[in-house]
C-alpha positions as CSV (number, residue, x, y, z in Angstrom):
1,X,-19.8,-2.4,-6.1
2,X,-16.3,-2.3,-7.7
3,X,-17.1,-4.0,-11.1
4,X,-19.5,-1.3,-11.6
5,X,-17.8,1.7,-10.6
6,X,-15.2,3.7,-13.0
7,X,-11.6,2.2,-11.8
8,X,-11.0,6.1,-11.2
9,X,-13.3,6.6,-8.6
10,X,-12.3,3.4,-6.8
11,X,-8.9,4.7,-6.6
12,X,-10.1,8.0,-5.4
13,X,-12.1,6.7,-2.7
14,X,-8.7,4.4,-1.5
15,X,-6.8,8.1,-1.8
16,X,-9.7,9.5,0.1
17,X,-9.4,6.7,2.8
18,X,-5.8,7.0,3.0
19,X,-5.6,10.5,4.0
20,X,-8.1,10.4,6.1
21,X,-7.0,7.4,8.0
22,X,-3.2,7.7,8.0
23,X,-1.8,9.5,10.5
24,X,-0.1,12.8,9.3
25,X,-0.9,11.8,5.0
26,X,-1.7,15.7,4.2
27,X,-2.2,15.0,0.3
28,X,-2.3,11.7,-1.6
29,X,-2.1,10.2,-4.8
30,X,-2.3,6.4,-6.6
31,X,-0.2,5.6,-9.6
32,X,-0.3,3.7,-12.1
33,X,1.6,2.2,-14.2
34,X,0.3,0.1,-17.3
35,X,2.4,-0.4,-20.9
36,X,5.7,1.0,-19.1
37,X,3.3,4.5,-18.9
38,X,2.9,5.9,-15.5
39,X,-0.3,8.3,-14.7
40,X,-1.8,9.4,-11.7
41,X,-5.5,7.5,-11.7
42,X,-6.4,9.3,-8.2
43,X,-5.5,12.3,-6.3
44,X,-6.2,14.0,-3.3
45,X,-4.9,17.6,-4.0
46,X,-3.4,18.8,-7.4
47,X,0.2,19.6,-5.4
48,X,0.3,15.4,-5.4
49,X,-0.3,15.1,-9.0
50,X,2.0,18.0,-9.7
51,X,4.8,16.6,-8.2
52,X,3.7,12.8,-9.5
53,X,3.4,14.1,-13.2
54,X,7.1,15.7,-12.7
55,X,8.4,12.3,-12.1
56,X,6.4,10.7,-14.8
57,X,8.2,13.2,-17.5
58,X,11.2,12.6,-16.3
59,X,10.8,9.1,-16.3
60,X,12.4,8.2,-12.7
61,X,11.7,9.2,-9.2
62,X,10.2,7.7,-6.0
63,X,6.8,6.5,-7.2
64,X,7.5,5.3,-9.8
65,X,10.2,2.9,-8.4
66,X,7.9,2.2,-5.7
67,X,5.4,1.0,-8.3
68,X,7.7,-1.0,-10.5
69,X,9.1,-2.8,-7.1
70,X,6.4,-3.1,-4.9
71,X,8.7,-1.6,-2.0
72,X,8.4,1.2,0.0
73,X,10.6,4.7,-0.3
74,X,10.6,7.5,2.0
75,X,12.2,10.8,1.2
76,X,12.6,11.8,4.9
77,X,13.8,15.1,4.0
78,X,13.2,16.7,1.0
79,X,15.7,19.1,1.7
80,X,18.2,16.9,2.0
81,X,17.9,14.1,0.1
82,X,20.4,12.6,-2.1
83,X,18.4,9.8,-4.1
84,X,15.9,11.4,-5.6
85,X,17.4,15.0,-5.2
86,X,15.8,16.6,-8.5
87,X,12.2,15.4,-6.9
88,X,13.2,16.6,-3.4
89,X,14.0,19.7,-4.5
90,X,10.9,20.4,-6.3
91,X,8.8,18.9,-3.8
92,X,10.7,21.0,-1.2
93,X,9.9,24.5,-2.9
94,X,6.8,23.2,-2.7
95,X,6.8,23.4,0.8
96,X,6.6,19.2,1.2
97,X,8.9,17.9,3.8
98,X,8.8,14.5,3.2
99,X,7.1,11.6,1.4
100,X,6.2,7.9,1.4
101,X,5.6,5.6,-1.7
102,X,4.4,2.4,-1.2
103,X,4.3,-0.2,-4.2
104,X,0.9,-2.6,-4.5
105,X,1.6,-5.8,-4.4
106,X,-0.4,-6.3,-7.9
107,X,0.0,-10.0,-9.5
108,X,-1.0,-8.7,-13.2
109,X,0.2,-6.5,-15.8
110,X,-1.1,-3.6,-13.8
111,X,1.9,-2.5,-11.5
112,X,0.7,0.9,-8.5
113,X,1.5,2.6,-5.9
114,X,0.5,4.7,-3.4
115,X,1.8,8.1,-2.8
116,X,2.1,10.5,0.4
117,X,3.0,14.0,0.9
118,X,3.2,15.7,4.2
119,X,4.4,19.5,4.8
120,X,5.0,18.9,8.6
121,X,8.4,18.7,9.8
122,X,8.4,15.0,11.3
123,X,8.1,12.1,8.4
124,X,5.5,9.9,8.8
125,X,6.7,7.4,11.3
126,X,6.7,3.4,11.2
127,X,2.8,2.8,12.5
128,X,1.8,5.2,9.8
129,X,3.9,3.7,7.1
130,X,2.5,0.1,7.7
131,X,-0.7,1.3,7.8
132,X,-0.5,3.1,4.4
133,X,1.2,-0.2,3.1
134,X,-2.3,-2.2,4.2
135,X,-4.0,1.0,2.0
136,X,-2.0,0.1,-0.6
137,X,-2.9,-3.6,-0.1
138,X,-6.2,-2.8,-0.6
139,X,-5.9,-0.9,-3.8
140,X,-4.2,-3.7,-5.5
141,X,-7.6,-5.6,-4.5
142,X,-9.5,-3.5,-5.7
143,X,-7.9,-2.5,-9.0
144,X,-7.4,-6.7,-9.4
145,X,-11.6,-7.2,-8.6
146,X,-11.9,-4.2,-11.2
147,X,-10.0,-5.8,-14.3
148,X,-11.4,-9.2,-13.6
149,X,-14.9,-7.7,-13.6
150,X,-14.1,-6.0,-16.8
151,X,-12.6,-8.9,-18.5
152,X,-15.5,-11.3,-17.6
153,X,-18.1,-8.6,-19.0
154,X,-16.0,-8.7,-21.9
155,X,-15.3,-12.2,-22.3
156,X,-19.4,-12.8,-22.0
157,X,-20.0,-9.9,-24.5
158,X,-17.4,-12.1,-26.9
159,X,-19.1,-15.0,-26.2
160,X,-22.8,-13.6,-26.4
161,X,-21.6,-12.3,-30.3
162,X,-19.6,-15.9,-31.0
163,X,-23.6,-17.4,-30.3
164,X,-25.4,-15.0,-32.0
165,X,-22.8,-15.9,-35.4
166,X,-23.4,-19.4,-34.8
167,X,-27.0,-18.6,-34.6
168,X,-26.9,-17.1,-37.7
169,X,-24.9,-19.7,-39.7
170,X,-26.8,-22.4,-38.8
171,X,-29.6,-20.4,-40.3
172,X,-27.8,-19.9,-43.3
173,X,-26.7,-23.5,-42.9
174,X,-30.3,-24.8,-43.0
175,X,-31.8,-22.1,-46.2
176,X,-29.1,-23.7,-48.2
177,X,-29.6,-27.5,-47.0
178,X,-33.1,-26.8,-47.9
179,X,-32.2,-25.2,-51.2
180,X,-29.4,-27.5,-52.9
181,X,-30.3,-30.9,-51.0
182,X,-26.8,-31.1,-49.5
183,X,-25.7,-32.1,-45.9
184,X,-24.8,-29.6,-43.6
185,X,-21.1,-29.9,-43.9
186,X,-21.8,-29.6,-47.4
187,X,-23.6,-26.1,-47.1
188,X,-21.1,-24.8,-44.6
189,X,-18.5,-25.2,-47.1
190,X,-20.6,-23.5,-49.7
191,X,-20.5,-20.6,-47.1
192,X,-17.2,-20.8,-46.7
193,X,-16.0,-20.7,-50.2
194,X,-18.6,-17.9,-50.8
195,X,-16.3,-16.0,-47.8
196,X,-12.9,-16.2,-49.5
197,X,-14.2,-15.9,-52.7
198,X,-15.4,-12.5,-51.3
199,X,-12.8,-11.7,-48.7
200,X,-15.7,-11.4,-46.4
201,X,-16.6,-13.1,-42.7
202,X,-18.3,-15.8,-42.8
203,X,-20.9,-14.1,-41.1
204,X,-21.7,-11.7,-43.3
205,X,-21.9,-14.2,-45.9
206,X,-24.3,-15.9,-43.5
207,X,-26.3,-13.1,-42.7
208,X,-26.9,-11.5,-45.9
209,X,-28.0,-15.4,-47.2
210,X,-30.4,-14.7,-44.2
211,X,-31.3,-11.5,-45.3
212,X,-32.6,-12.2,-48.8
213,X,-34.3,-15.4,-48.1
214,X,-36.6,-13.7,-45.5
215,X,-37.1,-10.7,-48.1
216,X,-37.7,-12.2,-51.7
């Protein structure tokens, strides 16, 4: 179930997946890129995330740009490349030959990509490439399914506290209606002055009133 999986090991299992279903993907790697900051949340080998985290520092290279586009860049020859020839030149002492990153197509303030690195002579070719980019497809699904599960848990954790305060003013609400013989707007503005008089929440105010009148 995604929603109740770490986001890290969803990614993993799509980098898993990848290399083991793409033709000639030898190490793999997702990115991710969140605040303008780029990390690597999944990696098949650490030679990948090596030679991701290289580009990270130095703020520019081919996953990166794949992740802040959505298209797809292919370094076809790392030892002649002249794009990206910093990054080609690292990955080429490596001993990678060539790499594809493919951008997610991701609708949300989360931007990704998929990365492959292959140490065979011949770059991946065009069946292989499409089939990393319906990989990469899938990530953004997943990583989308992920944050919306997290923002609904959230959003019913903020609502389950918002009922539990209401709960606990209207408490408060009905100890002081009881005490003072006022209606309840009346005693709900008695809490709230009592909460700027204090510089407190309200429901502190409310649950301390609570408090006291259940223990004389």
């Amino acid at each position: 179930m995604v929603g109740e999986t770490p986001l890290g090991q969803v990614l993993t299992r799509v980098a898993e997946l990848a290399r083991a279903c793409v033709p000639g993907a030898e190490e793999v790697s997702v990115t991710v890129l969140e605040d303008g900051r780029a990390h690597s949340a999944a990696f098949t080998g650490s030679l990948a995330s090596a030679l991701d985290e290289r580009q990270y520092e130095a703020g520019f290279g081919p996953c990166i740009d794949a992740a802040q586009s959505g298209q797809t860049i292919r370094v076809d020859d790392t030892t002649d490349e002249q794009t990206y020839p910093d990054f080609a030149a690292a990955a080429a002492r490596q001993g990678v030959r060539s790499t594809v990153s493919v951008g997610m197509p991701m609708p949300q303030r989360l931007l990704g990509g998929i990365n492959v690195y292959r140490f065979e002579d011949t770059p991946l070719d065009e069946d292989a490439v499409r089939l990393l980019q319906v990989f990469a497809g899938y990530a953004a699904v997943a990583i989308a399914n992920h944050s919306l599960y997290a923002s609904s848990v959230a959003l019913s954790a903020n609502l389950q506290a918002a009922m539990q305060s209401r709960a606990v003013i209207e408490q408060a609400k009905g100890i002081l209606i009881a005490r003072l013989h006022c209606s309840p707007e009346e005693a709900f503005a008695h809490l709230a002055r009592q909460s700027q008089h204090t510089n407190r929440k309200l429901r502190e105010i409310a649950e301390e009133l609570v408090r006291n009148s259940a223990h004389p």
